[in-house]
C-alpha positions, 0 to 999 in steps of 0.5 A, a space after each residue: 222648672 221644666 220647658 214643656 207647656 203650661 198646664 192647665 191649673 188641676 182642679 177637683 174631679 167629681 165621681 165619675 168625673 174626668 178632666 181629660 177633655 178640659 185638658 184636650 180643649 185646652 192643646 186642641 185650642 192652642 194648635 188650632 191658634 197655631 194653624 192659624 198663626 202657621 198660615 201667616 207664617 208660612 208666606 213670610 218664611 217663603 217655606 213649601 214645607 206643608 204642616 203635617 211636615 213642619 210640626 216633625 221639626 226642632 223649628 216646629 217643637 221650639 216654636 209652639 212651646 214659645 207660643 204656648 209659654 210667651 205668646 211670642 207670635 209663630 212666624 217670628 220663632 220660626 223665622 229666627 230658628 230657620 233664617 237666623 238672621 239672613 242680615 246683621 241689622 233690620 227695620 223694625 215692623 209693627 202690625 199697624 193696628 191700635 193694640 201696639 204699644 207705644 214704645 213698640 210704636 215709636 221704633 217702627 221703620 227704625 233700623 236697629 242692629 241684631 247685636 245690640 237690642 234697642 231698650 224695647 228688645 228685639 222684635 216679638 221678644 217682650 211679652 205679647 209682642 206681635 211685632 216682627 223684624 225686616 231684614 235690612 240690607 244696607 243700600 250699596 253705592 260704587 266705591 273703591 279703596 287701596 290700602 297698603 299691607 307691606 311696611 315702609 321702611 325708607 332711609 333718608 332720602 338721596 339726592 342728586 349728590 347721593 345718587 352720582 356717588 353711587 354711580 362713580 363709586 360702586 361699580 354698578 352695585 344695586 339699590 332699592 326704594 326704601 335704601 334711597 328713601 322712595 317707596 313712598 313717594 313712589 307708592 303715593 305717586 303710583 296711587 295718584 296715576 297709574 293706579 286708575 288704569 290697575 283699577 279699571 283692569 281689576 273691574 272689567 275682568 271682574 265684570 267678566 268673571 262676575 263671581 269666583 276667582 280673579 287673576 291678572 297681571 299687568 307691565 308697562 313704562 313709565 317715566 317717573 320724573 314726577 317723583 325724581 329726575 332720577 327716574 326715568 323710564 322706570 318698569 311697573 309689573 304687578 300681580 293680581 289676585 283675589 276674587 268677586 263677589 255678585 249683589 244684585 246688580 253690583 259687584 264687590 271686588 277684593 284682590 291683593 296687588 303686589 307691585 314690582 318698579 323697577 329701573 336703572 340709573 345712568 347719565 350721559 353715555 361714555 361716562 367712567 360711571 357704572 349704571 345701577 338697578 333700582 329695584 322694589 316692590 309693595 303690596 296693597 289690597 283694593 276693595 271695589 263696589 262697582 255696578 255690573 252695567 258698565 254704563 251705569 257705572 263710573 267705572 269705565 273700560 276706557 280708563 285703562 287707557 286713559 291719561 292721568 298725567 303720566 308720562 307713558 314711554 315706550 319700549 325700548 
């Protein structure tokens, strides 16, 4: 069967007869029933195109044979072929009159998914449906989350024997968080303290950026006794990248961050021991949602300097 319109039944032409004008009444009225549909579609598609332009496009051509085979209201085809669905999920709008279906009437102000049609179909597609679908835009609320992309390969643990060995015996070779089994207690560490400040870092220069790049850095001491009293004044660089993103009056922030710890152990002074580096790095990635008003916002400048129970050194 072809896709063009429906054509009017043929029926008997008398002599001198001609069913030339029933068959133009017949498109007349369709496309004055357009127009009509065209001039409530027109402000729901926020469109300035005029209808002596919009009947020239596939839009227009794709939108008047659903009307003419299906009923399905213009607005709606129109709306899919131009927007094609702004949102992956809407709120389902009827026309609130008594020619609603019951079935179309108990879905109203329900939310539904554009990937999963509810039993009733998407909005205008069942036959004679005049309802029409809402984009719907999930409400945004502040948010953060760090996870941790590199493996995590940690031998057994040291302890204080393991460690004084290596500082008698070794001659100052040197060693790394997973070799002594502490990247993760030296990643969740980092995550309980100091990661508040490389958040509030990443915020506020997304709040100056607002949208496109973020690049930054940061480098401090620490001492990381909480962990071990074989970390001291330990050394906490990192590299940020990534970018920022505006919705509305929120910002949503995705970096990655590369962390460097590094740290030399040693005892008292003038011992036969060598002093050793201790060395690794991790990468994680922080999804932010934070509002742009900082004073609207739990996410404060101030917390970059804030303290989180971490004992802060001084440079040497």
């Amino acid at each position: 069967m072809g896709a063009g319109p429906i054509a009017p039944r043929p029926r008997r032409i008398s002599q001198g007869g001609s069913a030339a004008p029933q068959c133009s009444h017949y498109v007349l009225d369709m496309r004055i029933k357009f127009l009509y549909n065209w001039a409530h579609a027109a402000p729901l598609l926020e469109t300035a195109m005029p209808y002596p332009d919009i009947v020239h496009t596939p839009a227009y051509k794709q939108a008047f044979d659903l009307y003419l085979r299906k009923g399905v209201p213009i607005e709606l085809s129109l709306r899919a072929a131009l927007q094609e669905h702004p949102t992956t999920h809407y709120i389902w709008r009827t026309r609130g009159d008594n020619k609603v279906r019951a079935a179309h009437a108990a879905n109203n102000g329900r939310i539904f998914s554009w990937d999963i049609p509810p039993p009733t179909k998407h909005p205008g597609e069942d036959f004679g449906c005049r309802c029409w679908a809402e984009p719907y835009q999930p409400k945004l609320e502040e948010a953060d989350f760090q996870s941790v992309l590199s493996p995590i390969n940690d031998q057994p643990r040291w302890g204080w024997y393991e460690f004084f060995k290596h500082y008698f015996g070794e001659n100052g070779e040197p060693v790394t968080l997973p070799q002594i089994g502490h990247l993760q207690v030296i990643i969740d560490y980092v995550a309980s303290t100091i990661y508040k400040r490389v958040r509030a870092q990443i915020v506020n220069k997304a709040r100056s950026v607002i949208s496109g790049t973020i690049t930054d850095d940061f480098n401090n001491s620490y001492s990381f006794h909480g962990v071990s009293w074989a970390h001291g004044g330990s050394t906490l660089s990192g590299d940020i990248h990534g970018g920022v993103a505006r919705q509305g009056q929120f910002l949503i922030i995705s970096v990655t961050v590369v962390y460097n710890f590094s740290d030399v152990f040693t005892i008292i002074k003038n011992e036969p021991g060598t002093p050793y580096p201790i060395t690794g790095w991790w990468k994680t990635r922080i999804e932010i949602i934070a509002n742009r008003d900082e004073s609207a916002s739990r996410y404060k400048n101030t917390e970059a300097e804030a303290d989180y129970g971490i004992d802060e050194q001084q440079p040497l």
